[in-house]
C-alpha positions, 0 to 999 in steps of 0.5 A: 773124061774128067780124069784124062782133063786132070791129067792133062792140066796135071802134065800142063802144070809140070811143064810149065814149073819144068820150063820156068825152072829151066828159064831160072838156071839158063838165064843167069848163065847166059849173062856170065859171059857177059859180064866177061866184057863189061866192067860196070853194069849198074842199076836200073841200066838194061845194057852195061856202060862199060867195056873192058878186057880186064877179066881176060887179061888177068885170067890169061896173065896167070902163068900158073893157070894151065896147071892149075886147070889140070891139076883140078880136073885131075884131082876131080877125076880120080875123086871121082873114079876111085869114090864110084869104085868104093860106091859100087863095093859098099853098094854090093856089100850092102845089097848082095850079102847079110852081115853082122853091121850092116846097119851100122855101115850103112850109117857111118857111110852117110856120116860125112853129110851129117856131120857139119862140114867145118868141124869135120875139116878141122877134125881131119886137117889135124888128123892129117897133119900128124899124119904127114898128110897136111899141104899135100895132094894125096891128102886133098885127094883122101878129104874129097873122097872123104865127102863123095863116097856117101853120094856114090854110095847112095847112087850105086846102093839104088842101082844095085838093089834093082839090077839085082844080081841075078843075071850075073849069077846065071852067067857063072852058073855057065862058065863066065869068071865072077869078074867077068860076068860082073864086067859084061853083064852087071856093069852095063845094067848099071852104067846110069848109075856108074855115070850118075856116081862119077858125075856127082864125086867129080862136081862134090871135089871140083867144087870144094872151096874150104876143105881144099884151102884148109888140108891144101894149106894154099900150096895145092891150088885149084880153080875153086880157090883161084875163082871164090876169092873174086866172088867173095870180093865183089869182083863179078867181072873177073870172077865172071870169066873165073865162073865162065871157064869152071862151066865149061870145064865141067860141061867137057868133062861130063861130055866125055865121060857120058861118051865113053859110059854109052860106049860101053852100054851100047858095045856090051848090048851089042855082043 
């Protein structure tokens, strides 16, 4: 009896952290859209003074917006494909197969966390700018996926160390090529993961400020280089409505991509 009254204050107690925590993250952004249509909210007033368009205005007065918009979901997505691609081979690497190394892979694919974000920047835009990399879309995309993969790898190494390989091996003992039995029975099992990776690379480059301003050079611009400047002046209201659109940009993207992921989980367990 007294252990099923601990439990439940237990779960009573987690609920409570669980909602306030909740109440703590959807609070400040309910108030984003706000501060879109108001110029001055000073303090100690509850409601703002001011109404003012100018947040609107010089978003949409941006010519360049549209294509700054789709130039960094694009640079986000493909970060995020091609850094979950690299995270599931490692992971099966790691997981699946002993090697000479292993250890040590393992290691160096944590070193990007490790090592401090500015000083590996520089490291690299040097690196890159010898190499022809420097100011150019590809070396934005090489640095981010730089930054993303030991997430993915960490993900999928979890994933697949408890998927196993087992029922891929049953389904080419009889007869299923290794890729196809990879793809229809490995991969599904997996797809939280799959999903979890892609979601994790694409918020890593989508919100990268200083590695893209630094190996971007200012020429490859995205919506976190247009957005941080107005945070770090002090210009909530525009960056406010800068802040609004990096939300909901996110919030689509992770839509479809949560759509198609369950497609594929519900149309392999479904054959």
């Amino acid at each position: 009896m007294n252990r099923k009254l601990s439990g439940i204050r237990e779960s009573k107690a987690a609920n409570m952290v669980l909602y306030f925590a909740a109440l703590c993250i959807t609070v400040p952004l309910l108030i984003l859209p706000v501060w879109i249509f108001f110029g001055r909210w000073q303090w100690p007033e509850l409601f703002p003074s001011a109404f003012s368009l100018r947040a609107l205005k010089s978003m949409f007065s941006d010519a360049g917006m549209v294509e700054v918009l789709f130039s960094s979901v694009m640079l986000s997505a493909c970060v995020a494909i091609l850094a979950t691609l690299t995270g599931i081979m490692a992971a099966r690497a790691l997981v699946l197969y002993d090697f000479r190394g292993k250890k040590l892979v393992s290691f160096f694919s944590m070193l990007p966390m490790i090592v401090p974000s500015a000083s590996f920047a520089m490291g690299v835009h040097v690196v890159f700018l010898r190499m022809g990399l420097g100011d150019t879309w590809t070396g934005l995309l090489l640095v981010h996926m730089i930054y993303s993969v030991p997430y993915t790898v960490s993900i999928m190494t979890d994933i697949t160390a408890m998927a196993g390989d087992r029922l891929e091996l049953q389904a080419q003992v009889l007869g299923v090529s290794p890729l196809k039995a990879f793809w229809h029975v490995s991969l599904p099992v997996m797809m939280p993961g799959v999903l979890s990776s892609l979601s994790m690379a694409y918020i890593v480059s989508f919100s990268q400020y200083f590695l893209t301003l630094l190996i971007g050079g200012g020429r490859v611009r995205t919506l976190s280089v247009v957005m941080v400047p107005y945070i770090q002046s002090g210009d909530r209201t525009v960056a406010s409505a800068y802040a609004t659109l990096f939300i909901m940009t996110l919030m689509i993207v992770f839509g479809v991509m949560e759509f198609f992921a369950r497609r594929k989980y519900e149309q392999a367990f479904a054959d």
